[in-house]
Every structure is written in structure tokens, then in C-alpha cells.
C-alpha positions in Angstrom: 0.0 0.0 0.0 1.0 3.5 -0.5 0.8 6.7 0.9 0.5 10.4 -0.5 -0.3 13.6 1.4 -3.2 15.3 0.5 -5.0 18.3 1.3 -8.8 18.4 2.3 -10.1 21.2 -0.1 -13.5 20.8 1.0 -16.8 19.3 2.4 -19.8 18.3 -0.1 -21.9 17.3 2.5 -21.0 13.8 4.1 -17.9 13.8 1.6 -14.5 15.2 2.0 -12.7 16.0 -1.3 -9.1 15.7 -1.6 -6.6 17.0 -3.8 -3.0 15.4 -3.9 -0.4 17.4 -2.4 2.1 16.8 -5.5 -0.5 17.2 -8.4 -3.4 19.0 -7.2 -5.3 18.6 -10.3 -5.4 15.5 -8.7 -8.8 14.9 -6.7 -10.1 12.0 -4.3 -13.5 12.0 -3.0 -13.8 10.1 -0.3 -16.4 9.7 2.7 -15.8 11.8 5.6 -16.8 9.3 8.4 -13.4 7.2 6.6 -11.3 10.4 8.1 -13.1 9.9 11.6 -14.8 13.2 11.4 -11.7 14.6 12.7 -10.1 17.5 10.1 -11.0 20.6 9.1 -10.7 22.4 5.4 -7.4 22.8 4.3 -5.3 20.1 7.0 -2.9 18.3 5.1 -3.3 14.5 6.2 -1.1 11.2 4.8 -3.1 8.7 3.9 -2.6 5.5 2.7 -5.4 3.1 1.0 -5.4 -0.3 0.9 -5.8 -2.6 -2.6 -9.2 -1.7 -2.8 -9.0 1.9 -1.9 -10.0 2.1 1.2 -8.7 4.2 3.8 -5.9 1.5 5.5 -4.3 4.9 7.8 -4.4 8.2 8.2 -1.9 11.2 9.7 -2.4 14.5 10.5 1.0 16.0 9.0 0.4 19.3 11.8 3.7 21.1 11.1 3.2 21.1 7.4 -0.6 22.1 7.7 0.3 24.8 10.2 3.4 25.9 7.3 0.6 26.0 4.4 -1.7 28.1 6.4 0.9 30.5 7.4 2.3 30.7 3.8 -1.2 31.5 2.8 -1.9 34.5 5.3 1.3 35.6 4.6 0.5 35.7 0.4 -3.0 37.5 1.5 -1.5 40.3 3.7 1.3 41.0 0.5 -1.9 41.4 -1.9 -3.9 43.6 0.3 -0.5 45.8 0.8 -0.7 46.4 -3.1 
């Protein structure tokens, strides 16, 4: 089985839709009870699926969510200075 990181882009009602963190024009949509109910638009989580592609494991990657979100405010406050 392998792994990739993805981020959660959004919600569609009991769905979480994922793009992959190397190729976002990559999307998974995959059921939010499978991610425990546990994250929140835009956490990046590694997940790995088994042979049937179902959710084997999932990690909350917190330092590189925390990183992306930062990196983002950061792009927002250099716009709004324009």
C-alpha cells in the first residue's frame, strides 16, 4: 500500500474531497466518516489506502498544515498591501 499527502479542499456534504499534495489537479472523493470526522478544510493528512481503496491509515501532518496556512496569510497580507 502507498501513501501520499493530501490536502482536504473541501466538504460536499458527508464527503471530503481531496486534492494530492504533489498534483493538485489530482482529486479523491472520499467519505468523511473514513477520516473519523476529525479534520477541518485545508489540514494536510497522509493517507494510505489499501488494494481496494479504502482508507488503511491516516496522519495529521500538523507542522506542514500549520506551514501552508501560514504561507497563505502571509500571500494575503502582500496582496492587500498592493
Amino acid at each position: 500500500m502507498k501513501s501520499n499527502k493530501y490536502t482536504i479542499d473541501r466538504f460536499e456534504g458527508d464527503l471530503a474531497v481531496l486534492l494530492l499534495r504533489d498534483d493538485e489537479t489530482i482529486v479523491k472523493v472520499i467519505s468523511n466518516e473514513e477520516l473519523g470526522n476529525l479534520y477541518n478544510e485545508g489540514d494536510i493528512l497522509e493517507i494510505t489506502f489499501d488494494k481496494y481503496d479504502r482508507v488503511e491509515s491516516v496522519y495529521y501532518l500538523k507542522d506542514e498544515t500549520e506551514y501552508a496556512r501560514w504561507k497563505a496569510l502571509e500571500l494575503l497580507k502582500k496582496l492587500k498591501n498592493k
